[in-house]
N, C-alpha and C positions, 0 to 999 in steps of 0.2 A: 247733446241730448236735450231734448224742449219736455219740458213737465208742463201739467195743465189742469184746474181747476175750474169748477163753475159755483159762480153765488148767483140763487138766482137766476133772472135771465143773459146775467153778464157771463162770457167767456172768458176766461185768462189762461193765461201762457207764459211761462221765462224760460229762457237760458242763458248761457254763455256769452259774453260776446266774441267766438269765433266761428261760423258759421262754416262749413266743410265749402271750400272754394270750386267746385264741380257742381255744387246746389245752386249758386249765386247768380249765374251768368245768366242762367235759363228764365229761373225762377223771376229775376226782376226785371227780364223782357218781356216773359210773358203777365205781368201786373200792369205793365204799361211801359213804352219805352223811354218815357220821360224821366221814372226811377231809375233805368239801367244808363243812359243817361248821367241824371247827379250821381251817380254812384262811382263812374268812371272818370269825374273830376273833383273826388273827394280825394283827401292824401290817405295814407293806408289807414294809420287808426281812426278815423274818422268815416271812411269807408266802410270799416268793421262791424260798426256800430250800427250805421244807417245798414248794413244787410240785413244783419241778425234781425234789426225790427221788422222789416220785409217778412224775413223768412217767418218768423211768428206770425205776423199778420195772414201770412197764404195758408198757415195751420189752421187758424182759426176759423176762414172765411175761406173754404175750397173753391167756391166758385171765384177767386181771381184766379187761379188758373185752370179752373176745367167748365167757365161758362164765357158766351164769346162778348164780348159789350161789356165787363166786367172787368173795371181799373182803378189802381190807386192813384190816388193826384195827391200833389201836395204845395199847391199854386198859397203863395203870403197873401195874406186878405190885405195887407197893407202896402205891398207896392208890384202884387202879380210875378213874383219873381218864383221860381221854381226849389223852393224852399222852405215852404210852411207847413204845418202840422199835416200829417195823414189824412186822406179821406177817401171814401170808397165811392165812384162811378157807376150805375148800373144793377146795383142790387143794396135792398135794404139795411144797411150797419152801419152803425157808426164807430169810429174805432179811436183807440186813446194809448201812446208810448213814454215809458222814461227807462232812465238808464242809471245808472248807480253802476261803479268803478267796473269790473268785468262783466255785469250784470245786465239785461237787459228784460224787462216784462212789459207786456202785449194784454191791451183790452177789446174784446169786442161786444157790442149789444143790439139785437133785432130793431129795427126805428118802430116796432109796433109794442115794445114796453119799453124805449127809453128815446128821445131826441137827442141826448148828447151823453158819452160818458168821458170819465177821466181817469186817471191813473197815477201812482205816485210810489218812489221804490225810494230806501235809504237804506243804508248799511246801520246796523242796530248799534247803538248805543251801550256805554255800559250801563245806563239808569233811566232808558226811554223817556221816563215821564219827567227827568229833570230840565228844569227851563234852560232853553238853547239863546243863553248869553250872547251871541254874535247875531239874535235878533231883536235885542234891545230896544235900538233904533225905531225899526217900524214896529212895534206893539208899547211904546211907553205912553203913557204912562203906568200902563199897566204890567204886569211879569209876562216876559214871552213865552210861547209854549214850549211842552217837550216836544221830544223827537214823533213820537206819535200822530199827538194832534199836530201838527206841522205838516205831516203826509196828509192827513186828512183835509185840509184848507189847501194843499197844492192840487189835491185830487178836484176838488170843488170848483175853485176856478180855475181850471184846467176844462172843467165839462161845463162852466158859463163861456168859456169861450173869448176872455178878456184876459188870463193870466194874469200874472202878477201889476196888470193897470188897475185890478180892484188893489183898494189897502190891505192888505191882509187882517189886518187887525178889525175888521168892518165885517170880516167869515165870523157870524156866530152859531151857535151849535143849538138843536133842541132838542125834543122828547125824542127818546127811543121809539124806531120804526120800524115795522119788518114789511112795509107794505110791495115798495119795487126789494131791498137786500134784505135778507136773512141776516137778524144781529144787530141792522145799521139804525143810524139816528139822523134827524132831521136836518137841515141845514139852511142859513137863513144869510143869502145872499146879497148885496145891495143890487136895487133897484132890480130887485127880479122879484116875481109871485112865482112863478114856477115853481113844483115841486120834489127838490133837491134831497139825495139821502148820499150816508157816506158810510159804508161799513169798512172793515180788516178782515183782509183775506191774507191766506196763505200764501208763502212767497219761498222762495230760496233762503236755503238756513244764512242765518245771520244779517237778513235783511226785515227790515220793515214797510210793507205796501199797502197802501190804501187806494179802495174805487168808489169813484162819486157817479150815478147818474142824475138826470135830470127825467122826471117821467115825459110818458110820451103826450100829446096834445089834449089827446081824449082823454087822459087822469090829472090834468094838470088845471089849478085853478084858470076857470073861466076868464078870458079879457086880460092872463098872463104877456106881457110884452114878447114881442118877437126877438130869438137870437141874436147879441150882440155880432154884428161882421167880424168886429177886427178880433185880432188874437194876438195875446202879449207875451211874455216869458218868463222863467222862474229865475231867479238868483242863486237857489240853493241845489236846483235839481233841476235838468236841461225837461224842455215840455215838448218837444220834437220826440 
């Protein structure tokens, strides 16, 4: 069962990760054959995973399968290999996945209110906002965050498009925004002007998700740097 939510001009979507296996075959032929494709040289739970985000993805964005020119790629900006992050072909969205233990949630946003979004799912905590001591390391000297803000900075750079090659510790937070999310607050990214927001949206019980856009060109400060290429990965929470 896919439940679905909108903040916003963002889309969301979760469910399960076990996608009914008579949806599967069609469905990531007709996105592109290149997903149906990895899909058939992934091992099973692995395969699982990568459908169900599929299968959200075509919830979200109907035209990959009911407009023709209209595909997912998922080509590595770092060595062209048929394995990197999601992206849409042919029509305007941009789209953002993570996964969290059974769990899988899906972002999507129009390129005409946002250039990039991101997304970020954990399974909740018993005290979300207590500091997550197994990230010492990269935030010392300082205390590291809780589980919360932590989804918030994966969602972030996740829609800068660098992943976890920014330091994490370098995501700072500002004034409360509702300009692109309902709720969200500002975000202040290294080496970007762009302008980034991060709100918490609803998610599957027991999980905590946060979505980061980046606005689109024309609300975005003037003489903002262009999109970093490459794209890196999270530690704590898969960014595929």
């Amino acid at each position: 069962m896919i439940d679905s939510f909108s903040l916003g001009p963002v889309r969301i979507a979760w469910a399960t990760i076990d996608p009914p296996a008579f949806a599967v075959q069609e469905t990531l032929r007709q996105i592109g054959d290149s997903q149906l494709l990895r899909h058939q040289g992934l091992d099973e739970p692995s395969a699982k995973r990568f459908a169900a985000g599929r299968l959200l993805l075509a919830e979200l964005i109907p035209e990959l399968i009911s407009a023709d020119g209209v595909r997912l790629t998922s080509v590595c900006d770092q060595c062209g290999g048929d394995h990197g992050c999601p992206r849409i072909e042919g029509a305007p969205f941009t789209v953002s996945l993570s996964y969290a233990g059974d769990m899988v949630v899906a972002a999507a946003v129009a390129l005409e209110s946002a250039s990039a979004v991101g997304i970020d799912i954990e399974p909740r905590a018993s005290n979300d906002d207590a500091p997550l001591h197994e990230l010492t390391r990269l935030f010392a000297p300082r205390s590291p965050p809780g589980l919360r803000e932590w989804t918030e900075i994966e969602a972030a750079v996740k829609a800068d498009g660098r992943g976890l090659r920014i330091p994490p510790s370098a995501v700072r937070f500002g004034e409360h925004s509702a300009m692109l999310l309902p709720g969200g607050r500002r975000v202040l990214v290294p080496d970007r002007r762009d302008r980034f927001e991060v709100a918490a949206v609803p998610g599957p019980p027991a999980h905590i998700v946060s979505v980061a856009v980046v606005a689109a060109v024309n609300e975005a400060t003037q003489g903002a740097p262009s999109r970093p290429a490459r794209r890196g990965r999270a530690r704590r929470a898969q960014i595929r």
